[in-house]
C-alpha positions as CSV (number, residue, x, y, z in Angstrom):
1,X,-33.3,-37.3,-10.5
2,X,-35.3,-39.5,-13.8
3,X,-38.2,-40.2,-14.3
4,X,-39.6,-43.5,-14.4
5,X,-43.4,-44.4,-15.6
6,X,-44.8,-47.5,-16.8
7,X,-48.2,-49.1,-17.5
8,X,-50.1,-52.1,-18.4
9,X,-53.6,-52.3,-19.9
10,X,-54.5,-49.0,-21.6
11,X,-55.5,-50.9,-24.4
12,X,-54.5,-48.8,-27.7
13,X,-53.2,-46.0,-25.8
14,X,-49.9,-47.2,-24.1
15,X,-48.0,-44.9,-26.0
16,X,-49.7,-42.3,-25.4
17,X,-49.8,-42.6,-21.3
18,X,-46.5,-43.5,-21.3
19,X,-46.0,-39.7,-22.9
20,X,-48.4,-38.1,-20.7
21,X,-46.4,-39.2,-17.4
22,X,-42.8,-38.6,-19.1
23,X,-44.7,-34.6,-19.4
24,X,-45.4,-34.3,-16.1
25,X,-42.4,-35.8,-14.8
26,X,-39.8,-34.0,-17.3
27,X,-39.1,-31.6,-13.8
28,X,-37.2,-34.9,-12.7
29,X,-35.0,-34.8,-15.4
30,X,-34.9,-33.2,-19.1
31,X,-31.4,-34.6,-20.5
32,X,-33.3,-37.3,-22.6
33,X,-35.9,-39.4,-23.0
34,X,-37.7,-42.3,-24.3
35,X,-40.0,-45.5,-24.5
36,X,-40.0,-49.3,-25.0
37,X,-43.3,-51.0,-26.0
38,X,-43.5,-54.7,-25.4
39,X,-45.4,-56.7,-28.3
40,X,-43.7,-60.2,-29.2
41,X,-40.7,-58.0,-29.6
42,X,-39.8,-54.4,-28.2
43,X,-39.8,-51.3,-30.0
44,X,-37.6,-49.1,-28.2
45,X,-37.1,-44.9,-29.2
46,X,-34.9,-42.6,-27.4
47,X,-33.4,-39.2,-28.1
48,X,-31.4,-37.1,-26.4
49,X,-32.8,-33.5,-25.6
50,X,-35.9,-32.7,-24.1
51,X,-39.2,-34.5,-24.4
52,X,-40.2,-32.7,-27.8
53,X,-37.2,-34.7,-29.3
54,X,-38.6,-37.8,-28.8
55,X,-41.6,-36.8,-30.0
56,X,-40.4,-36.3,-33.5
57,X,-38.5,-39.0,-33.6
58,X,-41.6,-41.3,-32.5
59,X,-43.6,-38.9,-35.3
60,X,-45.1,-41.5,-38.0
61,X,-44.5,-44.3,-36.0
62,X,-46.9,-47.4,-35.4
63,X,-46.1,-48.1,-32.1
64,X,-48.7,-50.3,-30.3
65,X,-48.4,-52.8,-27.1
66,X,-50.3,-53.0,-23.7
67,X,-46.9,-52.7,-21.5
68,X,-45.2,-50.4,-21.8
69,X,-42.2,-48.0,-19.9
70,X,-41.0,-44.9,-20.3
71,X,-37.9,-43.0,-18.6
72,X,-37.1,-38.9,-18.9
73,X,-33.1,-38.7,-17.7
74,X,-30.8,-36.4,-15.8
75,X,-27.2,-37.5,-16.7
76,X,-25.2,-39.1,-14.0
77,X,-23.1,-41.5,-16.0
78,X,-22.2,-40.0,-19.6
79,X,-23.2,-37.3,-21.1
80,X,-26.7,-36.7,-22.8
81,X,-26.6,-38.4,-26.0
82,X,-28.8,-41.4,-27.7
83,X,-26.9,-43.8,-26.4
84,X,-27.0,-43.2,-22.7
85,X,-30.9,-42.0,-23.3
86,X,-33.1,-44.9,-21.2
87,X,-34.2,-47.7,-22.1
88,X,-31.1,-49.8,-22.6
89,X,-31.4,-53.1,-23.8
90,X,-29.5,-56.3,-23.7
91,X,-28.0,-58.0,-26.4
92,X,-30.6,-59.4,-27.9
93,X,-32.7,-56.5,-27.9
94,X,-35.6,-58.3,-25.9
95,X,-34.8,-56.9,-22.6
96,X,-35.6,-53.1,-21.7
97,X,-34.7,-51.8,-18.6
98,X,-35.3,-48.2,-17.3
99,X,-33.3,-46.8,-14.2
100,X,-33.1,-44.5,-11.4
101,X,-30.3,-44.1,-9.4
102,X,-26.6,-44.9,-8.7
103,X,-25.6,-48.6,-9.4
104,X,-22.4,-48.4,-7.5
105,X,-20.9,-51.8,-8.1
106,X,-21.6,-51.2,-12.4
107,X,-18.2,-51.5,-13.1
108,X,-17.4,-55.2,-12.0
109,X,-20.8,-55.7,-13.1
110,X,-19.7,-54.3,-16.9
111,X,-16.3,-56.1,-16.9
112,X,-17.9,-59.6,-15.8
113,X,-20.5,-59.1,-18.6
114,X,-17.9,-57.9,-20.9
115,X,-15.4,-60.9,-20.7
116,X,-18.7,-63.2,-21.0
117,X,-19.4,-61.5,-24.1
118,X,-21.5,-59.1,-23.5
119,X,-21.1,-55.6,-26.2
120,X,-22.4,-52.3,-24.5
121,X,-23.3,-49.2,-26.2
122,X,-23.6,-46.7,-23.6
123,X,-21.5,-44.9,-20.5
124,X,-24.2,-45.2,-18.4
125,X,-24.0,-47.9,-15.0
126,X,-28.0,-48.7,-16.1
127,X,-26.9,-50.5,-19.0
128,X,-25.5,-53.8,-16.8
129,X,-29.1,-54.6,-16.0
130,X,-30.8,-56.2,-19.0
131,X,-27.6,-57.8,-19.6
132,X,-27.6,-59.4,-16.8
133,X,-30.8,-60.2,-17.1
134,X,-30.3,-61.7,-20.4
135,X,-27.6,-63.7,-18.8
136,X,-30.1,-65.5,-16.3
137,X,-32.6,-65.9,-19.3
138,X,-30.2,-67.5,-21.4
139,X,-29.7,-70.0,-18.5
140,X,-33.5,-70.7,-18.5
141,X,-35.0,-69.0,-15.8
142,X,-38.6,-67.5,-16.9
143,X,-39.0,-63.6,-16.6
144,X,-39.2,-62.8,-12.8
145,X,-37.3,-65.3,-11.7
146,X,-34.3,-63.4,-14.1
147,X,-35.2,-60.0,-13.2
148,X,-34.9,-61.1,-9.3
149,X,-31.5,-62.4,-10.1
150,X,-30.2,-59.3,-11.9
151,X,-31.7,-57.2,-9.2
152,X,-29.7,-59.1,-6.4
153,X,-26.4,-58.1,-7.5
154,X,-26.8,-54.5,-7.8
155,X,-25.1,-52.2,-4.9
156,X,-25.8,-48.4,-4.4
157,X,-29.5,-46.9,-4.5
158,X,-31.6,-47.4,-7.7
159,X,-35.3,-47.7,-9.1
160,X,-35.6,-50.1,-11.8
161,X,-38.7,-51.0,-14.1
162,X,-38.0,-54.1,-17.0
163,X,-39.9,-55.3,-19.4
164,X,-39.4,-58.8,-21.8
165,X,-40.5,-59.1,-25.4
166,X,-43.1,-61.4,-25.2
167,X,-43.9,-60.7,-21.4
168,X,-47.1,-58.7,-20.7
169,X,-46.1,-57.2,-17.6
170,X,-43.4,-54.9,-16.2
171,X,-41.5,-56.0,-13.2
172,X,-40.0,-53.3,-10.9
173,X,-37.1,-53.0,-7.7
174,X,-36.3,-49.8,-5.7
175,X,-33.8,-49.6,-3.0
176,X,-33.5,-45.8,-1.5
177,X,-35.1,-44.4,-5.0
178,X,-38.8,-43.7,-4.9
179,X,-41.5,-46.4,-6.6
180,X,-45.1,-45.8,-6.7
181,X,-47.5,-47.7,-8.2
182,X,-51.2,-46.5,-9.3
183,X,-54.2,-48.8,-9.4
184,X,-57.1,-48.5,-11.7
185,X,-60.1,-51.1,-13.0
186,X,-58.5,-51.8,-16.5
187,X,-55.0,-50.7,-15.9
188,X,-51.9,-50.9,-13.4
189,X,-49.1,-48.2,-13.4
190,X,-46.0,-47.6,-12.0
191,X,-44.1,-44.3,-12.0
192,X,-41.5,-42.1,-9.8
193,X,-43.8,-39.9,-8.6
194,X,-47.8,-39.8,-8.7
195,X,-48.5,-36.8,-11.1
196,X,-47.1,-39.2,-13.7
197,X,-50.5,-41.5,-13.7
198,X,-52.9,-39.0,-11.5
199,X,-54.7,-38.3,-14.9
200,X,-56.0,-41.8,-14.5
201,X,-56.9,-43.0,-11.3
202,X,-55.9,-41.5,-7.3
203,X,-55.5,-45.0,-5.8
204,X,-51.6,-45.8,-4.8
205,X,-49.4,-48.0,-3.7
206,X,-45.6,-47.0,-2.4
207,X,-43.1,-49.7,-2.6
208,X,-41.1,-50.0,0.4
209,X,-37.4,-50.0,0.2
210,X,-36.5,-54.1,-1.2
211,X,-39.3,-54.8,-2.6
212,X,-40.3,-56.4,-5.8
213,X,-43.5,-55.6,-8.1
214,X,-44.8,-57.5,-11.3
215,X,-47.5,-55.4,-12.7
216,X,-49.7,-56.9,-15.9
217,X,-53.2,-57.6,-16.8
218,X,-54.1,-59.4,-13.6
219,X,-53.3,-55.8,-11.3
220,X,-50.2,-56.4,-9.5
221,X,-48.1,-58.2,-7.2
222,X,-45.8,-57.0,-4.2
223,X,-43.4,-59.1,-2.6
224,X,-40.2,-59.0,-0.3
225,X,-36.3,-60.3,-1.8
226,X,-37.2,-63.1,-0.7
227,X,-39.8,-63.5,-2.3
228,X,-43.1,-63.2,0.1
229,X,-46.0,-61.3,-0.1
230,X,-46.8,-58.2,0.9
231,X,-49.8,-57.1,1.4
232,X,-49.5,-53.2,0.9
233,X,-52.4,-50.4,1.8
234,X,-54.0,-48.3,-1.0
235,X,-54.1,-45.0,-0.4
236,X,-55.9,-42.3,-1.7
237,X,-54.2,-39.4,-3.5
238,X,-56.6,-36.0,-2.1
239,X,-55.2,-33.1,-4.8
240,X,-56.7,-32.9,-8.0
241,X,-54.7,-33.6,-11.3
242,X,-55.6,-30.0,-12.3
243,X,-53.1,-28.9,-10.4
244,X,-50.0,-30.0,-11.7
245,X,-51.4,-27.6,-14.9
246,X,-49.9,-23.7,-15.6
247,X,-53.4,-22.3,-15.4
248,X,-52.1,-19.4,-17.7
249,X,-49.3,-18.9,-16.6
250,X,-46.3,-18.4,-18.7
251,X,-44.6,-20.8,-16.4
252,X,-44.9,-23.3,-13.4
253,X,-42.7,-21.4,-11.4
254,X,-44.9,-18.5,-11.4
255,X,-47.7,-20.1,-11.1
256,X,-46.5,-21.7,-7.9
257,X,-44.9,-18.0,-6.7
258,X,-48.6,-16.9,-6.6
259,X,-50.4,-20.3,-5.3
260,X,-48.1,-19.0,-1.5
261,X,-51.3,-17.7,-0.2
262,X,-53.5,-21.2,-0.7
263,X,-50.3,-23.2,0.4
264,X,-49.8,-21.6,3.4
265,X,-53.3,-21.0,4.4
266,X,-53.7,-24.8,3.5
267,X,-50.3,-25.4,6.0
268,X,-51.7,-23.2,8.7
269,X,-55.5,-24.4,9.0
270,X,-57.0,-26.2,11.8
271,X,-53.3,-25.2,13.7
272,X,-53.4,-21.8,14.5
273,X,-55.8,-20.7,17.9
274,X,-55.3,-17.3,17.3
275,X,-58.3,-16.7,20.8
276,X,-56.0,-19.0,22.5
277,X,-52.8,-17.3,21.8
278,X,-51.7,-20.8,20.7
279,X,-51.1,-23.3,18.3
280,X,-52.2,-27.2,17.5
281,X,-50.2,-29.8,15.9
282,X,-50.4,-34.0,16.5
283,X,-47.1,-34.2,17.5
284,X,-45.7,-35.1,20.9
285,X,-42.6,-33.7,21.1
286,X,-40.7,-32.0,24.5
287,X,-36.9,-31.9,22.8
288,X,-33.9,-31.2,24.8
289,X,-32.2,-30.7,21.5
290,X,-33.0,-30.7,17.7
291,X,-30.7,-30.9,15.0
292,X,-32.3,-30.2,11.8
293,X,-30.8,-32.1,8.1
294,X,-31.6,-30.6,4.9
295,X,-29.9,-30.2,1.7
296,X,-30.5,-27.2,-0.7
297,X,-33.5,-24.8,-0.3
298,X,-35.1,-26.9,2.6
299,X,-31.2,-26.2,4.2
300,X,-32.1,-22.7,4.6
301,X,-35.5,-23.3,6.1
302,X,-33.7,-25.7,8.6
303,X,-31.4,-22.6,9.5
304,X,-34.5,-20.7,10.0
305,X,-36.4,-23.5,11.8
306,X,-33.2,-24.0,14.0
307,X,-32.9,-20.1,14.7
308,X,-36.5,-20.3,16.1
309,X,-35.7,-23.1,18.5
310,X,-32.7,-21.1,19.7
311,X,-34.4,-18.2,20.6
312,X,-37.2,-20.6,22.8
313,X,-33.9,-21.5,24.5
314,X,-33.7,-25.3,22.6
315,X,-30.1,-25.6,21.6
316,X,-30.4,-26.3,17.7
317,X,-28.1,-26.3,14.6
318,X,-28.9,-27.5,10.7
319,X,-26.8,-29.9,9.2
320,X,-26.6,-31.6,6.1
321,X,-26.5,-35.3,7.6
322,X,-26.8,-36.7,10.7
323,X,-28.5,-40.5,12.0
324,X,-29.4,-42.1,15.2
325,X,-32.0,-40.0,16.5
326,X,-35.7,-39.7,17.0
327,X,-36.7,-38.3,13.5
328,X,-39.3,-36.1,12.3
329,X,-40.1,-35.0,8.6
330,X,-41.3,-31.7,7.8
331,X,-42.3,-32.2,3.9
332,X,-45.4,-31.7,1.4
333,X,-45.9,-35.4,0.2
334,X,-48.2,-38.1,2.3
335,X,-46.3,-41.4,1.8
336,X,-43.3,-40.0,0.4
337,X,-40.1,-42.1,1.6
338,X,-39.3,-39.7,4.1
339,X,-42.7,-39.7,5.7
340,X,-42.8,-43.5,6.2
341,X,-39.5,-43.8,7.4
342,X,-39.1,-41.2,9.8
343,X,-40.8,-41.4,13.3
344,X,-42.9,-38.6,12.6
345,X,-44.6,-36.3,10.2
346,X,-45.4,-32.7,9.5
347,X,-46.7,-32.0,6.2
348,X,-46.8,-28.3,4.9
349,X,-49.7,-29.1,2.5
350,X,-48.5,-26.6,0.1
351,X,-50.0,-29.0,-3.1
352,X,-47.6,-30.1,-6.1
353,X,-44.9,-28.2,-6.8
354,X,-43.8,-29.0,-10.3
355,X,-41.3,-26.0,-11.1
356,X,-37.9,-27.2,-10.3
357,X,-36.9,-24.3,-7.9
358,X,-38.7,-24.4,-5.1
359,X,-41.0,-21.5,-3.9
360,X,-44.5,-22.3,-2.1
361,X,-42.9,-25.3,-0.3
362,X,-40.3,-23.5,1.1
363,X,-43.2,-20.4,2.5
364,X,-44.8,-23.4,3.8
365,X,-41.7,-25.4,5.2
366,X,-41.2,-21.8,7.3
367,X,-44.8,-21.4,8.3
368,X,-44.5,-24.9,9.7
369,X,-41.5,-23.9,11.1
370,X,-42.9,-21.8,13.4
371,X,-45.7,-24.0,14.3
372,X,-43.4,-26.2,15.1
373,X,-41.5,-23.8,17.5
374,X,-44.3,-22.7,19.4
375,X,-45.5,-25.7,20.2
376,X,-42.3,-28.5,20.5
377,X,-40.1,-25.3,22.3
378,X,-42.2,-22.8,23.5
379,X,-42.7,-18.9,23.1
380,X,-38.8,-18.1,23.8
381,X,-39.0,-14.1,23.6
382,X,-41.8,-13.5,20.8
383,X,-45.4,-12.1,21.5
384,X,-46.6,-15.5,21.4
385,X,-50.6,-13.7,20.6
386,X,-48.7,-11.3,18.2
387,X,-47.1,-13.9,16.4
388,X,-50.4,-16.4,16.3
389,X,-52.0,-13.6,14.7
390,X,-49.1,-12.6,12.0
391,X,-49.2,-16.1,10.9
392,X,-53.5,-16.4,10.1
393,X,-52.7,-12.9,8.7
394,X,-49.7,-14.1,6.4
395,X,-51.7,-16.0,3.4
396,X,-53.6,-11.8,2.9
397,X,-50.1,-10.2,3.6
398,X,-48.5,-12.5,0.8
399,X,-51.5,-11.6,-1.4
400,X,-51.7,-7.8,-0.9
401,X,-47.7,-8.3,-2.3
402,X,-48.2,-10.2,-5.0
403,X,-50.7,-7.9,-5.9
404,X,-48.3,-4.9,-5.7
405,X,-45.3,-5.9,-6.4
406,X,-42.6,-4.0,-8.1
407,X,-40.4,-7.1,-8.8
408,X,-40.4,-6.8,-12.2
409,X,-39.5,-3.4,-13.0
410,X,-36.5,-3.5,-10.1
411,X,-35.1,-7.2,-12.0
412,X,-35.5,-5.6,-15.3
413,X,-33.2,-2.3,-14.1
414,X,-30.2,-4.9,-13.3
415,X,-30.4,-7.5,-15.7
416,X,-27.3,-7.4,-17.0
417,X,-25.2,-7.3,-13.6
418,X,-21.7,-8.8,-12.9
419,X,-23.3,-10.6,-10.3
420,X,-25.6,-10.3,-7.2
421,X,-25.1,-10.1,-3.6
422,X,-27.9,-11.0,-1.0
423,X,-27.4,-10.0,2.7
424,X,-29.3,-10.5,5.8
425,X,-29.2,-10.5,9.4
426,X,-30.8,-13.5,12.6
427,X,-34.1,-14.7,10.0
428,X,-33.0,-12.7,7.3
429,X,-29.7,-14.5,6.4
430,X,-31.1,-17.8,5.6
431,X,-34.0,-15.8,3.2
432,X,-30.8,-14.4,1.6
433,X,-29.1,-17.6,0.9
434,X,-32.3,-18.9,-0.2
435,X,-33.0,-15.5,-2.5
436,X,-29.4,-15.6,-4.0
437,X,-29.8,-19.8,-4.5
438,X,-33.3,-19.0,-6.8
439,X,-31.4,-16.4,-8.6
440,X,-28.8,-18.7,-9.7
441,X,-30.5,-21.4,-10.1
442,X,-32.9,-20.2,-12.6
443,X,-31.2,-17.3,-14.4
444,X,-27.7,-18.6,-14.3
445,X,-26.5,-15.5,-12.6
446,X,-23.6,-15.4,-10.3
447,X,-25.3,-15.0,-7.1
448,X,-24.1,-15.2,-3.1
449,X,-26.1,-14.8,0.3
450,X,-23.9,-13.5,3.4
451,X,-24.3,-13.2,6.9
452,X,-24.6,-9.4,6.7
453,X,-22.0,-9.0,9.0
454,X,-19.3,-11.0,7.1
455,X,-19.1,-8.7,4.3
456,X,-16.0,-7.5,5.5
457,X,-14.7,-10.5,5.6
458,X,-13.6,-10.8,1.9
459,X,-16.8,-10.1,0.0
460,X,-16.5,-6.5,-0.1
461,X,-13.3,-7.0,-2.6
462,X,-15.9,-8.3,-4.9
463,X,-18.4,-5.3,-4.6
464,X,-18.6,-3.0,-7.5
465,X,-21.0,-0.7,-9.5
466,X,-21.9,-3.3,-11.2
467,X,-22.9,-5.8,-8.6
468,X,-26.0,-4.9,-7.1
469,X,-26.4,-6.0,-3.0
470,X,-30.0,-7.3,-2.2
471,X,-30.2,-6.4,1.4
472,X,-33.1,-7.9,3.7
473,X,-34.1,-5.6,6.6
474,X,-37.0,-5.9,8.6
475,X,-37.9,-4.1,11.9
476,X,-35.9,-1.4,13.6
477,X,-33.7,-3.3,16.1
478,X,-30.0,-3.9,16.7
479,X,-29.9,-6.6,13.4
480,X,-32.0,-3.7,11.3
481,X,-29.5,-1.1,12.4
482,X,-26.4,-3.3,12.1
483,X,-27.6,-3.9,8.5
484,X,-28.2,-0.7,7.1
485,X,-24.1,0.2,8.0
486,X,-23.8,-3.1,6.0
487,X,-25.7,-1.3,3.4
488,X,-23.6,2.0,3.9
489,X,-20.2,0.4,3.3
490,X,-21.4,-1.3,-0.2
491,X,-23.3,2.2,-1.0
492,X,-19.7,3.9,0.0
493,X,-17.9,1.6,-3.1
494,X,-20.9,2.7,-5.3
495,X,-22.7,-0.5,-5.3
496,X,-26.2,-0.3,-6.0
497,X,-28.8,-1.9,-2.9
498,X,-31.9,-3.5,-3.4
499,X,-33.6,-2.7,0.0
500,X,-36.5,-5.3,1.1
501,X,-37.6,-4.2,3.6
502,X,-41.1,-3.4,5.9
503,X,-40.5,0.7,6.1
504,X,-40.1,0.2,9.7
505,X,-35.8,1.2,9.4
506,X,-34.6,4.2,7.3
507,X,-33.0,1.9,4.9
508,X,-35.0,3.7,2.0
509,X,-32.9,6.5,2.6
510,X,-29.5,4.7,1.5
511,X,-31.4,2.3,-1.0
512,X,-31.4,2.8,-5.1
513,X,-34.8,0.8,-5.4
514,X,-37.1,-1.2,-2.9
515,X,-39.0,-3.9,-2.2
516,X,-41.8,-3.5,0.3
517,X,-43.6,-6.1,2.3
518,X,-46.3,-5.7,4.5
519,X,-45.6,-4.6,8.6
520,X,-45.9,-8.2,10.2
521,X,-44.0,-10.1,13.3
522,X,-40.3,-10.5,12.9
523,X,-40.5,-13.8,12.0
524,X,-43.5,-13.8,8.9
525,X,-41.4,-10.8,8.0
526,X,-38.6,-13.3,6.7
527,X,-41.5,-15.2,4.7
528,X,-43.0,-12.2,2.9
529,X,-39.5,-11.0,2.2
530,X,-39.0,-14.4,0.3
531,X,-41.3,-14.0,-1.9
532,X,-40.5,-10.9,-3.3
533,X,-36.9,-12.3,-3.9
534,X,-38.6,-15.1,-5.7
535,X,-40.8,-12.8,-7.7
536,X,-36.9,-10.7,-8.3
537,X,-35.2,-13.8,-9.4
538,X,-38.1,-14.8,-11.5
539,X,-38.0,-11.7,-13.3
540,X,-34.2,-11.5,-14.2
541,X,-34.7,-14.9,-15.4
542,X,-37.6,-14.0,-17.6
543,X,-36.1,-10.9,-19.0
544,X,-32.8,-13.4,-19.8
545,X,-34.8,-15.7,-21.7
546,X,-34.3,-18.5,-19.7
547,X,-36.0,-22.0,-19.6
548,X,-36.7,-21.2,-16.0
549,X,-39.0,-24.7,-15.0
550,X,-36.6,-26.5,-16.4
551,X,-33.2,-25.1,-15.6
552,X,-29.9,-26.3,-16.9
553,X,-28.2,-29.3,-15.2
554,X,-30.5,-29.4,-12.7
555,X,-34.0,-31.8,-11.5
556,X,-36.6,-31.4,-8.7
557,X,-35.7,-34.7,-6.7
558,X,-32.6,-35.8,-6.1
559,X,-31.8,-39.3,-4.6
560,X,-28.2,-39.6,-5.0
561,X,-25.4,-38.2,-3.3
């Protein structure tokens, strides 16, 4: 979803912070971008493309003013042009508003303002704000007072940061969209997401869902619709801003492929007895049933997560909504939304994750998957000392691959495919959906995951020379065996297979490359088989050229249905 960052007080240097979080936020959107600086008037720039656009168009201009906001876009409404770039203005031109979300109720809004008088420029549902807002000044009411009023008429789910010519301070709503603010001695900010001010200072304040902020030279003010205080915690952010950085890598994405062994060791310390055979979380949880919701790649780690508490004999499904019961939130941010509204937490301490496809938060959503298992279901029918083990073991196991990894060469080989087909079997299907979802996602590839098994079932009219099948195969059971005839029908219609596999089936034999991973339990197996999809899919992408952190169409956080 966009980006939103603001600040107030960084005396001669607004512009330049306002820049600063729009870069390390441009993985929430990349459509379009720009700023509005508040003096006695606003200068406002904006440019569709990616953040270098606005750059050049801000080139050898004296911008200057101690508020400021800023907003990096992913389309919704209209397509990426000037015009729909954020911040839209009223018009008079001395009311800049910046917007995240879906204003459902923007087209009464539009007409209403429209038959008033009101000209618009845009497509975009944002751009009703600062007229209405201009509406409630024109009627006399001072700054806040106008921004309440334009605020209490939106519907839908939205984050929304405005600033007034003439107003040293930045006022700011959210209602199911993210808000944070970040508190320093000589300056107040306000952004999406932390990394966005985490430069600056580690102190933060999450706005609650309805409430109201007015940042400026004073620090800042939270309140309820109806105007009350709130008096809200500070919190202390713990990573370092260093890590948001590439640290020589060519991309984030990478970068984040090969931080898997601190993320999960992170994830797994202080839970893991391996003496004891058991593991250690603060949860207190005895469920009769759990029903996992996800969307996208934390979807397949629910399907994972779910088969675990299946085979501890907890019925368990994953589903892409669901409401009404006791909720717990498996995610990698301390004060996200999700964390504060759900009844409980577990966080996968995997560290920021800036590249837009996920790949050390979903290792770590799986690692915590299993923790979660063996303590909130039981062993079911693993080697629950076996297992223990496998897990302190994984962070080395995911090293020794990364270190020996023949990723690269094998993506290289089948670059120019049709298409690509992922197959796996019990753990292994949702690492194939996940492994074909990267591929996609970052290369542009046609790319499917199956159910091994459902092959037959129409996909195998699809399977030719040029479509190579990615098959995951781990261990030497029934699912391992049942897979490699899987492998020996596509092999039959010429198809080339990518076997990842642990060496423990004969799946080499029928394979035109592999992709080994280190011997492990059944269920780490799925984890290390991840990554060297990952590593595959980052590959292909690389060798196409593609802007792989920042893929086409597509942002890190999405907040709207």
């Amino acid at each position: 979803m966009c980006g939103i960052v603001g600040c107030v007080g960084r005396d001669g240097d607004t512009l330049g912070t306002l820049l600063s979080g729009l870069d390390t936020l441009e993985y929430r959107g990349y459509d379009s971008a720009g700023v509005a600086l508040v003096n006695d008037s606003l200068d406002v720039v904006k440019k569709a493309g990616e953040l270098d656009a606005l750059r050049a168009a801000l080139a050898g201009r004296a911008l200057d003013g101690r508020v400021g906001v800023g907003h990096t876009r992913w389309s919704t409404h209209g397509p990426p042009t000037d015009e729909n770039a954020h911040p839209h203005v009223d018009c008079t031109g001395e009311v800049a508003v910046v917007h995240n979300g879906i204003i459902e109720n923007y087209q009464t809004l539009r007409e209403e303002l429209a038959a008033d008088g009101h000209e618009f420029a845009s497509d975009t549902d944002t751009e009703v704000v600062p007229h209405l807002v201009e509406t409630e000044l024109a009627a006399g009411a001072d700054a806040e007072t106008a921004v309440r009023a334009a605020v209490d008429r939106l519907e839908g789910s939205f984050a929304v940061a405005v600033t007034v010519a003439g107003v040293e301070a930045v006022f700011a709503a959210r209602r199911d969209s993210p808000l944070v603010l970040g508190v320093d001695d000589d300056a107040t900010y306000l952004a999406s997401d932390v990394p966005a001010f985490r430069e600056y200072t580690d102190r933060v304040v999450y706005l609650d869902d309805g409430e109201f902020a007015r940042i400026d030279a004073d620090g800042y003010a939270v309140t309820g619709p109806d105007g009350t205080r709130h008096e809200k915690p500070v919190d202390t952010v713990e990573w370092d801003p260093e890590e948001t950085g590439k640290s020589g890598y060519d991309h984030y994405m990478l970068k984040e492929i090969h931080e898997q062994p601190r993320a999960l060791r992170q994830c797994l310390q202080g839970r893991v007895d391996e003496l004891g055979g058991r593991v250690a979380l603060d949860l207190d949880a005895d469920p009769e049933r759990v029903q996992f919701v996800a969307c996208g790649t934390s979807y397949h780690a629910a399907l994972y997560g779910a088969a675990l508490f299946r085979a501890a004999g907890v019925p368990a499904g994953a589903f892409y909504a669901r409401r009404g019961a006791r909720t717990l939130a498996v995610t990698n941010v301390v004060g996200s939304t999700m964390a504060r509204e759900c009844t409980d937490a577990l966080f996968i301490r995997s560290g920021p994750e800036i590249g837009v496809a996920a790949s050390k938060t979903f290792s770590a959503q799986l690692a915590a998957l299993n923790l979660l298992a063996l303590q909130a279901a039981g062993p079911g029918d693993t080697d629950v000392r076996r297992l223990v083990a496998a897990l302190r073991d994984l962070p080395g196991d995911v090293r020794a691959l990364l270190d020996d990894t023949d990723a690269a060469a094998v993506a290289r080989e089948y670059v120019d495919s049709d298409g690509f087909f992922f197959i796996g079997r019990r753990l292994n299907y949702p690492v194939a959906m996940e492994g074909a979802l990267k591929l996609k996602e970052i290369s542009y590839a046609h790319a499917e995951g199956f159910a091994a098994g459902e092959l037959k079932h129409g996909t195998l009219a699809l399977v030719t020379e040029d479509t190579p099948v990615i098959a995951v195969v781990t261990g030497d059971g029934e699912a391992a065996r049942k897979t490699i005839g899987n492998v020996k029908e596509v092999e039959a219609r010429s198809a080339p297979v990518i076997a990842v596999t642990d060496g423990m089936s004969d799946v080499e034999r029928y394979a035109d490359q592999v992709l080994d991973i280190p011997d492990t339990h059944p269920r780490t197996a799925a984890v290390l088989a991840n990554v060297q999809l990952q590593l595959f899919a980052y590959h292909v992408a690389d060798a196409l050229d593609r802007p792989i952190d920042k893929p086409r169409n597509l942002a890190k956080s999405v907040t709207v249905e």
